[in-house]
C-alpha positions in Angstrom: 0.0 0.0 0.0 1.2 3.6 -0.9 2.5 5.5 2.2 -0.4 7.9 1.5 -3.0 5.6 1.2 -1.9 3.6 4.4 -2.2 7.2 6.3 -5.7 8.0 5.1 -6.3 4.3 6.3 -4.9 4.9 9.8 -6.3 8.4 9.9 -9.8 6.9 9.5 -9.4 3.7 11.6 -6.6 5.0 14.1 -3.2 3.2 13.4 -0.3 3.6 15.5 2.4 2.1 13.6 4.4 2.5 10.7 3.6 0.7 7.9 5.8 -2.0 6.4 7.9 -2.0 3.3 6.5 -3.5 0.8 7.3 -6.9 0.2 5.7 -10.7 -1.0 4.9 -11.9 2.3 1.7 -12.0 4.2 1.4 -11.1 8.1 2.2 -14.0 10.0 -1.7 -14.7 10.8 -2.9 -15.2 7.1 -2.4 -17.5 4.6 0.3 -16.4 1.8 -0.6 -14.2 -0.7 0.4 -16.5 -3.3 -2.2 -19.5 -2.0 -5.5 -19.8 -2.1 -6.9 -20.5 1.1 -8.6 -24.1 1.6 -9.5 -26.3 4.0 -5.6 -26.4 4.8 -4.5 -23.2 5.5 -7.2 -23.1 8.4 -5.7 -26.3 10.4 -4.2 -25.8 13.2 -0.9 -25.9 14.2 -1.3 -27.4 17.3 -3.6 -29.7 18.1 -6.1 -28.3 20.3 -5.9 -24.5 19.7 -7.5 -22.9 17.5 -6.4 -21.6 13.9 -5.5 -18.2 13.8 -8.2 -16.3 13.4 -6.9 -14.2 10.0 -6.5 -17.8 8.3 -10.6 -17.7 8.8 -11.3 -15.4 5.5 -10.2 -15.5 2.3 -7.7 -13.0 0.9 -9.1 -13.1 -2.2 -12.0 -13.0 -4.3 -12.4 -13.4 -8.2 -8.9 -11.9 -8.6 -9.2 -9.2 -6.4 -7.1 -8.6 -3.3 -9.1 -8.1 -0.3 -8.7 -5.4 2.0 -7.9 -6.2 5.3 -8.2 -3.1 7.7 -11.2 -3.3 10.1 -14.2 -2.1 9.9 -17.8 -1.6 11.9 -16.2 -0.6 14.9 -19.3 0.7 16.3 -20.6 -3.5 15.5 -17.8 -5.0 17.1 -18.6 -2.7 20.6 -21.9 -3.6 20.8 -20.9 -7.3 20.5 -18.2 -7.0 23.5 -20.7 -4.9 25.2 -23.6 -7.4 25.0 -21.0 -9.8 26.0 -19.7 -7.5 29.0 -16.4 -7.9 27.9 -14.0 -5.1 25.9 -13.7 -5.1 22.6 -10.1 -6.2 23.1 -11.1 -9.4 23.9 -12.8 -10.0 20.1 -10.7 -11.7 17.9 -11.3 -10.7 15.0 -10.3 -10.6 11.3 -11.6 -8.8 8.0 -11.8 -9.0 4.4 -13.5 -6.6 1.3 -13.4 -5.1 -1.0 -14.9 -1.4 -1.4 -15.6 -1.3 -5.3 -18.4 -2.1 -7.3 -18.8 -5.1 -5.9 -19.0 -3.7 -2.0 -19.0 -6.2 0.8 -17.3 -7.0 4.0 -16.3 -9.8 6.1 -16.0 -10.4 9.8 -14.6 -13.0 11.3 -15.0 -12.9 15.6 -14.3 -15.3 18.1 -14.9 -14.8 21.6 -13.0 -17.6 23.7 -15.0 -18.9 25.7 -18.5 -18.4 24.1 -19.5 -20.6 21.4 -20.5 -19.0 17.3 -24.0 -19.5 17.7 -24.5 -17.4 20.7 -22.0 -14.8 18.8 -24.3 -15.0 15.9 -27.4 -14.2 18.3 -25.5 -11.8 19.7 -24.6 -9.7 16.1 -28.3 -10.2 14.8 -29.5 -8.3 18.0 -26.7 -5.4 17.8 -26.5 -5.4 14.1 -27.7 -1.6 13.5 -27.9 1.1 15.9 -30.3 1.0 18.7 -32.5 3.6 16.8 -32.9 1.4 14.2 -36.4 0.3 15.3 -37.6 -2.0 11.8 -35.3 -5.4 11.6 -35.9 -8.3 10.5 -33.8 -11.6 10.9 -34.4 -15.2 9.3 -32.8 -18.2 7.7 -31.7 -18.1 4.0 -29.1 -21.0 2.2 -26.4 -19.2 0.8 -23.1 -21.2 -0.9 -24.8 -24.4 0.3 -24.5 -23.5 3.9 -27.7 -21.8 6.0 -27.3 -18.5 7.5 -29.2 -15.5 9.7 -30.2 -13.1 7.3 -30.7 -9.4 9.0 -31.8 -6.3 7.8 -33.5 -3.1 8.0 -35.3 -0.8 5.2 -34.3 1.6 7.6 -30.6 1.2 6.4 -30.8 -0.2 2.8 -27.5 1.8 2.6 -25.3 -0.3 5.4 -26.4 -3.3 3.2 -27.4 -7.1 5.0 -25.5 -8.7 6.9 -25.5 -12.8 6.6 -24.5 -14.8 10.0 -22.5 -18.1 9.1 -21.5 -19.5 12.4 -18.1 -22.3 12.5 -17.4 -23.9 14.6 -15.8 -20.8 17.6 -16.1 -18.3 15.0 -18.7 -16.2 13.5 -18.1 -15.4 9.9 -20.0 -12.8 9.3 -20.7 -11.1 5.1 -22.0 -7.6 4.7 -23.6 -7.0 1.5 -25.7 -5.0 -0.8 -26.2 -7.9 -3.0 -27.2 -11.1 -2.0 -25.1 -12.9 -4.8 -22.0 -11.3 -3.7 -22.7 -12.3 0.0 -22.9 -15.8 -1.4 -19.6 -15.6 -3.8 -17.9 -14.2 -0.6 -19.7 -16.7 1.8 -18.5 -20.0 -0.9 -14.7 -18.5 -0.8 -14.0 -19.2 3.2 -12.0 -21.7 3.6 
């Protein structure tokens, strides 16, 4: 990432450190750039502990890099705070890609408290507690079934589509449901 760039990321999402120089490898936590993710690159080291959570998303998607900075803060606080815990103790991981084809992903794990009752969690919290019109149900999406939630309130902030694993909550945010389930089919 340009030196530029990587400031107006940190300006927005409050960085404290230098970036790195550019080079081919991928942060120790995700899968190399040059491999697709499968069901491999999520195995644990260890037996017994869980992957890291950045292995969790892809880091790509039809040829496109995905971003990995994070995003809905104000979601991931409202999580913690439902869970009475800071947000420091989220793990979390992200993924998208902010072009035509705008979506997010979220990956959280909270040790201790299994995906479902993270996925329960989100669907409650989702949007803003003025957000008064929300709706949540089951759809099948990339062969797998997931909590659908939205609000004509925000058709703007898109739907989000809850896809509990296992400990972790994957979590797509999308305007279009056929993106959600292109970047639902690409976790490993």
């Amino acid at each position: 990432m340009r030196r530029g760039a990587w400031f107006l990321v940190c300006l927005l999402s409050a960085c404290t450190t230098a970036p790195a120089a550019p080079s081919t490898t991928a942060p120790t936590d995700r899968p190399s750039q040059t491999t697709v993710p499968s069901a491999t690159t999520s195995a644990t080291a260890t037996a017994g502990e869980p992957a890291p959570i950045g292995s969790v998303l892809p880091i790509e998607l039809a040829g496109v890099e995905l971003h990995t900075f994070a995003v809905g803060e104000d979601i991931l606080a409202r999580v913690a705070d439902a869970h009475g815990v800071p947000v420091t103790e989220l793990e979390t991981a992200f993924a998208s890609e902010h072009g035509a084809r705008f979506f997010q992903m979220y990956a959280l794990r909270l040790p201790g408290t299994d995906a479902a009752s993270l996925a329960t969690t989100w669907a409650a919290v989702a949007f803003p507690p003025d957000v008064t019109a929300v709706s949540v149900s089951e759809r099948t999406l990339a062969d797998r079934t997931v909590t659908v939630v939205e609000s004509p309130e925000l058709p703007s902030v898109g739907t989000f589509y809850l896809d509990p694993r296992d400990d972790v909550l994957v979590v797509v945010q999308a305007l279009d449901v056929e993106v959600a389930a292109e970047a639902l089919a690409a976790v490993p």
